[in-house]
N, C-alpha and C positions, 0 to 999 in steps of 0.2 A: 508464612509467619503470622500467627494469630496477634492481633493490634487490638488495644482496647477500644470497647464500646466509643467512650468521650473521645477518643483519640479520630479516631474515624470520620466522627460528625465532627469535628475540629476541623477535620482535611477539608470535608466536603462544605463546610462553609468557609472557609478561607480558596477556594479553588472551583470558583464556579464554571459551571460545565461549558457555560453560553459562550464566556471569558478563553476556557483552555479548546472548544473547538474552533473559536474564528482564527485562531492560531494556527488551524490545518484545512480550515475549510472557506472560503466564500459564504457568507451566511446569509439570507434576508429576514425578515420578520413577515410570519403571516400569523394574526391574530399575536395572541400572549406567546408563542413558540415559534420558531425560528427552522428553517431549511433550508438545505443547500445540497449539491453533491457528494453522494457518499466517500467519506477518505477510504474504504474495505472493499472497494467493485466500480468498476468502470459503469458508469451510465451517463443517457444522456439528459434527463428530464430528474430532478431533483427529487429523491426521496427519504433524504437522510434527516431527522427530524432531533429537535435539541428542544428538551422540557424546563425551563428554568427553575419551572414551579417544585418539580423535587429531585432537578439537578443529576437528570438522566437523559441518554440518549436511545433511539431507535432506529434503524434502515428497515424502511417497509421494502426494499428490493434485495438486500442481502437477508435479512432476518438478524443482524447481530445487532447488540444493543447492549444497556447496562448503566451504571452509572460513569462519576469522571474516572474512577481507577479503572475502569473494564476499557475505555476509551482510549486514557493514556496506554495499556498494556498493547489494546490493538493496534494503532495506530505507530507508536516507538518500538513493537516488538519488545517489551520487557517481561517478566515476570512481575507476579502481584505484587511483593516483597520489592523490586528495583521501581515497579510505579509511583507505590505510597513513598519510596522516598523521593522520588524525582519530581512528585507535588509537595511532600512536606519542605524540601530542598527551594523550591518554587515560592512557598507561603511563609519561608522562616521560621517552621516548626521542628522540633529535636526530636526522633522518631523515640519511642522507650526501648530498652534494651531488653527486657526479662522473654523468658522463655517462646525461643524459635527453634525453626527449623530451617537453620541457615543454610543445607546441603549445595542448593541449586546453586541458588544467592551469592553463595559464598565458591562455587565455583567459578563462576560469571566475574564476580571481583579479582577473584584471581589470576585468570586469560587476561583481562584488562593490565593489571598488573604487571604479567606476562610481555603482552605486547610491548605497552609504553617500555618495558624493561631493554627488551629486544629492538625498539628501536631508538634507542638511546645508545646502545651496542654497536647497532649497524651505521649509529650517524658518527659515532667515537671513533670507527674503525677507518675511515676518511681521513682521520691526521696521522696514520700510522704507516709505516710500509707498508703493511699488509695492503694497507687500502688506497695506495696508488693507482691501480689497474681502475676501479672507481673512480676515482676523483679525477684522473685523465678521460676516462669517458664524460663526464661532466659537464669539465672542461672545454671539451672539445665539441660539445654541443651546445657552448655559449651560455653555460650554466654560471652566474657567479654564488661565490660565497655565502649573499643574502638568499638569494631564492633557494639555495641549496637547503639552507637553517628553514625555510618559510616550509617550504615541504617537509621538511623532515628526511631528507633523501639520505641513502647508505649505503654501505658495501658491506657484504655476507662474503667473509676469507674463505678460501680451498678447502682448507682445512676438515673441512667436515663435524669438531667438535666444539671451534671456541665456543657459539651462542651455548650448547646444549653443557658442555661446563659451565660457563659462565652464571647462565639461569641455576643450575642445579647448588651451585656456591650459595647463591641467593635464597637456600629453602625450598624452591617448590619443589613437588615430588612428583614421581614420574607420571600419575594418573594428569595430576593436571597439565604436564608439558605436552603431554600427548591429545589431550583434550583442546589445546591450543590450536594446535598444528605448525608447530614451529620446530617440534619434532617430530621424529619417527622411530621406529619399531625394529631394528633390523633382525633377521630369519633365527639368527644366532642371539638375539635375547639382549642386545646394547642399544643402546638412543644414540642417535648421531641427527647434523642438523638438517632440518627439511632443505634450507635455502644453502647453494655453495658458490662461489666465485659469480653473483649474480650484483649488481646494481638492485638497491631498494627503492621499493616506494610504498611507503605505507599508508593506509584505506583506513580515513575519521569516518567515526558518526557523524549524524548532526549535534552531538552533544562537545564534541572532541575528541573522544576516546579511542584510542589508535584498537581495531577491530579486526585489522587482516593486513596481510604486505601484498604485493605483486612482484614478483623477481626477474630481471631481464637478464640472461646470459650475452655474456662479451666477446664470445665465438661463434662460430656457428655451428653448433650444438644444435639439436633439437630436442625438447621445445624452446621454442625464446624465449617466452615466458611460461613463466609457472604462478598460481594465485593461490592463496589459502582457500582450504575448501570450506564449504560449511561446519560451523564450530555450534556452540552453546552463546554464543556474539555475536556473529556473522550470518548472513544470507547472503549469497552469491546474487540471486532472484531480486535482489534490493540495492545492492552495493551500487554506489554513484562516487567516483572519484572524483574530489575537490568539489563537493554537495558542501561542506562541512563551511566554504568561505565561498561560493556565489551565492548560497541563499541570503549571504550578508551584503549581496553588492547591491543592492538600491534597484534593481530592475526588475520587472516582471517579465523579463525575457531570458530566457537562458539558451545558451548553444551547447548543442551536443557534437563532442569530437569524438577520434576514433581511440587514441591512444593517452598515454600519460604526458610525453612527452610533448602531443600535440597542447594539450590542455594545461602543461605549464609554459608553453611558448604563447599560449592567448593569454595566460592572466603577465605574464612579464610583459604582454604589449598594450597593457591595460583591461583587457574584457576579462573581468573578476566574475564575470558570470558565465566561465566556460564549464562544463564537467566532463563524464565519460562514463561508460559503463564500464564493467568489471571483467574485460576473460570471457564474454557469455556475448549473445542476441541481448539487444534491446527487449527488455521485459515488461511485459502488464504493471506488475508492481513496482517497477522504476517508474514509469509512466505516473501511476496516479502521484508516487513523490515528487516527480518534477512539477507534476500539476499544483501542488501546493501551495509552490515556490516561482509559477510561473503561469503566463498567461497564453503566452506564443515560446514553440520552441524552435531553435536555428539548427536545421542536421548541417553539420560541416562532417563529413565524412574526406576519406582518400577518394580520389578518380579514378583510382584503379577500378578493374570488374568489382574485385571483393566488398569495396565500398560503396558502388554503386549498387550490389546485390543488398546490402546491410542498410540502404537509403530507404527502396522499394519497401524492404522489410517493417522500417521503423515507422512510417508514415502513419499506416491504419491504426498502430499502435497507440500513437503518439494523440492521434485522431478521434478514438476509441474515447482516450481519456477527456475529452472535451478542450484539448490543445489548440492552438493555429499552431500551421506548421509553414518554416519557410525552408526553402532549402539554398546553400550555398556552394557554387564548387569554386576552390583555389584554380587561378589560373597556373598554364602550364605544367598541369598533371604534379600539380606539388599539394603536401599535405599542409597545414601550417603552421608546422615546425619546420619545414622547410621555408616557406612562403616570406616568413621575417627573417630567417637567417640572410636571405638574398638580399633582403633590401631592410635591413634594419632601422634606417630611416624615417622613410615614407611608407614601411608596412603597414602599421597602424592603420592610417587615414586610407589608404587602398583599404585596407578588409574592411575598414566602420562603410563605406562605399557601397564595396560587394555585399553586405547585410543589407544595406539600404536600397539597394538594384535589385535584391535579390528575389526571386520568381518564388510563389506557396508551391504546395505540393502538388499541385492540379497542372500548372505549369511544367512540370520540371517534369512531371509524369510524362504528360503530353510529348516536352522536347528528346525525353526517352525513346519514346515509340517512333517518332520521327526519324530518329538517325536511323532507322534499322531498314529505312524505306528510299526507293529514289524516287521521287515524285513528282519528275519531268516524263514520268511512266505512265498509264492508266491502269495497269497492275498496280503500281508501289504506290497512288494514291488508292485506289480499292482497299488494299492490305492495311492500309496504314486508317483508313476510315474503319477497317471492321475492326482491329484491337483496338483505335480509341474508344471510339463508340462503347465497345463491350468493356472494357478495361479500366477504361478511366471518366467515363459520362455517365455510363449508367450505376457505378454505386454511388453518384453525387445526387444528395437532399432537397440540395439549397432550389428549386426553380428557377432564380436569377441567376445562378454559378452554371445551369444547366445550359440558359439561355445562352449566356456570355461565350461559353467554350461552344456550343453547338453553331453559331456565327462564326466565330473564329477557324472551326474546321470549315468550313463552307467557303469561307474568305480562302485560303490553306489550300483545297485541293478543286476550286470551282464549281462544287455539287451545290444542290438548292439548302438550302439549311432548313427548311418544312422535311424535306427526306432526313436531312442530320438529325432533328428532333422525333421523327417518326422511329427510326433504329436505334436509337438511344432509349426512347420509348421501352419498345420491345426488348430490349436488353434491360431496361432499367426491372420490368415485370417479371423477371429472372429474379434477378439479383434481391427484390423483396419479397417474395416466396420463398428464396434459401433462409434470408432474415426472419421473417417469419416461424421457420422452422427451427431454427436458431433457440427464437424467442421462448416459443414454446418447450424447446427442450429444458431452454434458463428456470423459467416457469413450475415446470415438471420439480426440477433440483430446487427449486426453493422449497415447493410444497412439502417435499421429502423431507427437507431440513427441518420441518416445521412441527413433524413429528418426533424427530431426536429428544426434545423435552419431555416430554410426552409419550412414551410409545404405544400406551393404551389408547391411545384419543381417536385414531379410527377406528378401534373397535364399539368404544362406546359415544361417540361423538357429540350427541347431546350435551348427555349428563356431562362430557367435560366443557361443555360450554359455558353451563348452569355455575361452574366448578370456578371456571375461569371469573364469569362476572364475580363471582364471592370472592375469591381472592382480591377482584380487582376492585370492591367496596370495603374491603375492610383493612387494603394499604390506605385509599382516604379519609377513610372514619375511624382511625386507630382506636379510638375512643370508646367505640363499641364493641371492643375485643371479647370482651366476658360475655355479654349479652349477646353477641353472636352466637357465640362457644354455646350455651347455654340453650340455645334453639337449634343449632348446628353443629355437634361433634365432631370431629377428627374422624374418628370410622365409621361416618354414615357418608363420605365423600366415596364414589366408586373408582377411581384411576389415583392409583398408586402413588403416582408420583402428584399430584395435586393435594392429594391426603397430607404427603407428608411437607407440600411450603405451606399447606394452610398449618399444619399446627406448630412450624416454625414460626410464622407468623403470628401465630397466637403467642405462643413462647416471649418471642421478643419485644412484643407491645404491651403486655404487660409491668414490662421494666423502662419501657419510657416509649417516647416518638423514636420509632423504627426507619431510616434510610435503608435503598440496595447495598449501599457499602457496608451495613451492620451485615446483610446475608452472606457476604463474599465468601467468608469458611467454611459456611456449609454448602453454596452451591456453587458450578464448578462456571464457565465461563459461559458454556451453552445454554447452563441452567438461567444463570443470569438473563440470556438474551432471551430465552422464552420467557420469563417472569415480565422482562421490559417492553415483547411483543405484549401480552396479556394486557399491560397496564396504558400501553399507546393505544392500543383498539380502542380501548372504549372511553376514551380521554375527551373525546368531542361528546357522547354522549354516556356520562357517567351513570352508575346504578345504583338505585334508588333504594330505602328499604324495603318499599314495596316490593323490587324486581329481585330481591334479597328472597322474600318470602316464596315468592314464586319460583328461585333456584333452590329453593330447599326442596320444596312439595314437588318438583322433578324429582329431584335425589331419593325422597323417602319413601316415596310412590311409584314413580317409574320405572326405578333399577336400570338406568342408563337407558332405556329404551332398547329393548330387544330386539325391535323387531328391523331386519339386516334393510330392508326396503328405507323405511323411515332414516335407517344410520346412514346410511349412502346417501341419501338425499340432505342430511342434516346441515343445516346453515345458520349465520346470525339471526339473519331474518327470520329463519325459520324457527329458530327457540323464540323469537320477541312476540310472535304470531302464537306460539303455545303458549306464553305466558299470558297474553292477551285471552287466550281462549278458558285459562285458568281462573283469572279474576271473572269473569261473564259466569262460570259457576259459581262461584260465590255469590 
């Protein structure tokens, strides 16, 4: 949706960036800009960078960037059209109405619509016969009436068609029911409904907006559950059940359960900060969201194998994202939804206990590998020394966590702990050679990335360096728009795509002081992020008219530098070194 000029720089001074990232990020101040962990890519060492000065962000380790709209869209997964209103929504501004292109937008509105519609159906259908079979499963899991309304929970009838009549009474048409996922398709050319004789629970944003169900069958049927798959709404890859009210609960700790029902038997026992994942593994991008919202996460999974497979799993994950991790298991192989049914009482204060007893992840690893060994053996101590060692010692960082656990095994099976630290060693110089490799692959895919803006810039490398400083003097010298222009044309820039933000940027500065949010229309998301790589590079050391001059006489004189030796070798450095060698001619 194209937003007026004054509209935009409205947003973007009412909604500063510094303001709407510590809302997702840990920030500090280094100099005038601010850094912290990127919210778009798991890292450990902070390179996500926030300019207050013209109200833009950058990841020197992902490459994405842009201003607060490009931020808010990554970050909440919206579109550009649902960002500016969910800042204007934010800043008290009335968005204009005149001519858009509300297609997407206005799909997106509509699933939303949809949903809430649908689960307002499915919680209605709970007073009715129909939805008895429901509301006795509830029931009979110690559900009352309040927690019932708190969740939003429901019953989808046999039937097959009430929701898909019902929505269709209401207007939508068949593209968007379908685009939902609340319906389906059948071979013979009718809609009938996705979810049948299942118990609800419907999947908020962090906004509230009901965005997907999860449906649990009352027999045994297979599957048990069924979830909405990915919509125009929804990510499966993101989805965090009851995200929408722990990140309200006052704690920088959050527990991760395994199921729905577990995660509403923690917040009826008070921990408002429980959630779950969706139908799927523990995911990367779950991960960085809880990290938003948390500082330490608690796996409480089941004890069964499955859960203990989904623990092992979550851990690096969780880890990855610069989490602590603690782990918890429910005594007597109960989950806890079980765990407080039994002792409805004194559940409570037993689990806030077992949190507080409970062993990190380096522990629980350990006590893993243990059971699998007898170690009144000098086998089942050997075995049990080489998987931890390899397993669980050597991908740990810390040198004190190293220490601590390499005593511990020693204490454990009576080896010398100089040997525990020697094979730990060795196994550790494994394990950061894979890292390593790792690294470098990450590395590789950045660099890649970096040419998406761009695709001529390896060819001509220089020249679009020369390109880049000038873009990147004349977003802070707006002032010298003409006079640039004037010394420097639009077709005397050799890479395509540089040619054409410089004469955007001419274009638009003309007409006043130019923000990233005035480019949004014309460039696409990516574009954005190289324009904001561009303008962070040389932020510490800005370019001068002088070094202005000296990206011209490249450009007018050099023809990007032909020669393939020199383009392969080409670097910052190595143009500041030509410019250098430029003026010395003069």
């Amino acid at each position: 949706m194209p937003f007026p000029p004054e509209f935009l720089r409205e947003l973007n001074d009412r909604n500063r960036i510094e303001d709407i990232a510590a809302s997702y990020v840990n920030l500090r101040r280094r100099g005038k800009n601010l850094v912290g962990l990127c919210p778009f890519h798991n890292e450990k060492t902070p390179s996500f960078c926030v300019y207050p000065e013209n109200n833009s962000f950058f990841c020197f380790g992902c490459n994405k960037g842009g201003d607060v709209i490009a931020f808010i869209m990554g970050v909440e997964n919206l579109d550009f059209t649902e960002a500016v209103r969910f800042l204007a929504q934010r800043a008290g501004l009335s968005l204009p109405e005149e001519g858009a292109d509300l297609s997407m937008s206005r799909l997106r509105t509509r699933i939303l619509e949809i949903n809430r519609e649908a689960g307002r159906f499915y919680f209605g259908i709970l007073s009715t016969p129909e939805g008895k079979p429901g509301l006795d499963y509830f029931k009979a899991r110690g559900l009352d009436g309040k927690t019932i309304r708190h969740f939003g929970l429901g019953y989808a009838p046999e039937g097959g068609y009430a929701l898909t009549d019902h929505l269709k009474a209401k207007g939508y048409t068949q593209e968007e029911l379908l685009q939902s996922d609340m319906v389906r398709l059948s071979k013979k050319g009718y809609l009938y409904d996705r979810y049948r004789g299942r118990v609800m629970f419907p999947i908020f944003d962090l906004r509230g907006n009901v965005v997907a169900f999860g449906g649990r069958i009352l027999t045994d049927e297979k599957p048990k559950y069924i979830n909405t798959s990915d919509t125009p709404v929804y990510h499966k890859s993101s989805g965090l059940f009851a995200m929408n009210f722990a990140k309200d609960s006052g704690s920088r700790q959050l527990i991760l359960a395994e199921g729905y029902m577990d995660v509403i038997a923690l917040h009826r026992a008070g921990f408002t900060n429980a959630i779950a994942s969706l139908g799927t593994a523990l995911t990367e991008e779950q991960a960085r969201i809880i990290r938003r919202y948390a500082d330490e996460a608690v796996i409480c999974y089941d004890s069964d194998e499955a859960g203990q497979r989904a623990t092992q799993r979550g851990i690096p994950i969780l880890k990855n994202a610069g989490l602590l991790v603690r782990v918890v298991t429910v005594p007597g192989n109960k989950d806890p939804d079980e765990f407080f049914r039994s002792d409805p009482q004194d559940g409570p204060l037993r689990f806030k206990r077992l949190i507080e007893q409970s062993g990190n992840d380096t522990e629980y690893r350990l006590s893993k590998v243990q059971e699998k060994y007898d170690l009144s053996s000098a086998d089942g101590k050997k075995q049990y020394l080489q998987e931890a060692v390899s397993q669980v010692l050597a991908p740990l960082r810390d040198p004190i966590e190293l220490d601590l656990y390499a005593g511990r095994l020693a204490e454990e099976t009576g080896v010398g702990k100089e040997s525990v630290m020697a094979s730990a060693k060795r196994a550790a110089a494994g394990v950061n050679r894979q890292r390593r490799r790792e690294q470098l692959k990450a590395q590789q895919q950045v660099a890649a990335a970096r040419t998406v803006g761009n695709p001529e810039k390896q060819r001509h490398m220089r020249a679009a360096l020369a390109e880049e400083g000038i873009l990147a003097y004349l977003f802070a010298h707006q002032e010298k728009a003409r006079q640039l222009e004037e010394r420097l044309p639009p077709e005397k820039f050799v890479t395509q795509w540089n040619r054409r933000v410089y004469a955007l940027l001419l274009g638009k500065t003309k007409q006043g002081e130019t923000t990233l949010s005035d480019l949004s229309g014309e460039l696409t998301q990516e574009e954005l992020s190289e324009l904001a790589r561009i303008l962070a590079q040389r932020r510490e050391v800005p370019p001068s008219w002088e070094d202005v001059e000296g990206y011209c006489s490249i450009l007018e004189n050099e023809g990007g530098f032909a020669d393939p030796a020199a383009i392969r070798n080409a670097s910052e450095e190595d143009l500041r070194r030509y410019l250098e060698e430029l003026k010395r001619r003069k």
